[in-house]
C-alpha positions, 0 to 999 in steps of 0.5 A: 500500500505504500508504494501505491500512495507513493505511484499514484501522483506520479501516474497521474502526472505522467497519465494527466489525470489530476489536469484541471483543464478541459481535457483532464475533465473530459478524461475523468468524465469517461471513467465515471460515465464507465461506472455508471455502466458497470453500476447499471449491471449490477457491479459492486461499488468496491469491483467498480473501483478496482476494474477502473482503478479509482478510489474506493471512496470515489466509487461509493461517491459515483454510486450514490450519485448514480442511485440518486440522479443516474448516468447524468449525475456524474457527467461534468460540471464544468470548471472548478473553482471560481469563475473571473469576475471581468466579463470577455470584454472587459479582459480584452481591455485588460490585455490592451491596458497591460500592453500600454505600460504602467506609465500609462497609468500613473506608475512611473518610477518603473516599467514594471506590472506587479500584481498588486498594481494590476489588482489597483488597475482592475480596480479602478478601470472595472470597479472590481476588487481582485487579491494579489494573488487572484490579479497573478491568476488574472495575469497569467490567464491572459497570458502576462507574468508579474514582475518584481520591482527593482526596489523589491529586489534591492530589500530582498539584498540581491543584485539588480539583475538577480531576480529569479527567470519566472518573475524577471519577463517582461508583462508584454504581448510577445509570445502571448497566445491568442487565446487564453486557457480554457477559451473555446478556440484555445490550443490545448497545453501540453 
């Protein structure tokens, strides 16, 4: 059992089984629709979870829900989580308000869009409050990367250029996707 509870992440990173994206939720989706099926047969929660190699806990769940709702019970829900408060309009503005340079905008000392100055901008562009974290969230669903003021770097005792690679790009369109994540014409990650 040890051993299993060691694999078990590793297979579902390697299978894409824990994907939060569309296609981990379309994969998972199967296998409940699959249960369903064995369920209707009159296979044991206990059977369903070995034949299909889930969780007995999982397998109970499905079943209960199945004896409650049938098949379409376990069918997805969509995306978990919450969903983005800024309306596809107002992302795209967003983006073209990045794009445009927090000069633009009243942060002049530098060229840099921190996530905390995109939560300020959301804020006061879209009247709606967003945390530091939730405005990195935002960033990278269009596509930008928030950075590190030269400040910052310089209390943290480190040299100008010595900010770590995933925060010292520049928030600029190049290499940008055209879609962001989870968009219906997105290409899907590899």
């Amino acid at each position: 059992m040890g051993l299993e509870r060691w694999l078990y992440p590793v297979v579902c990173e390697i299978c894409g089984w824990g994907r939060a994206d569309r296609r981990g939720r379309e994969r998972r989706e199967v296998v409940r629709i699959q249960a369903a099926e064995l369920f209707e047969r009159g296979v044991k929660a206990p059977e369903v979870a070995r034949r299909l190699r889930v969780s007995p806990k999982s397998a109970y769940q499905w079943h209960q829900l199945w004896r409650e709702g049938g098949a379409g019970a376990l069918a997805s829900r969509g995306p978990s989580g919450s969903r983005c408060r800024l309306c596809p309009r107002c992302l795209e503005k967003l983006a073209v308000y990045l794009e445009q340079g927090p000069a633009e905008h009243g942060w002049v000392e530098d060229q840099v869009w921190t996530a905390a100055r995109v939560a300020t901008l959301v804020s006061r562009k879209f009247h709606v409050s967003y945390s530091v974290s939730g405005a990195t969230r935002l960033m990278h669903r269009l596509g930008f990367s928030p950075q590190v003021t030269a400040r910052k770097v310089a209390e943290r005792g480190r040299p100008a250029g010595a900010t770590s690679a995933s925060r010292t790009r520049q928030a600029s369109p190049a290499g940008r996707p055209k879609d962001p994540p989870g968009a219906d014409g997105a290409a899907p990650l590899s």
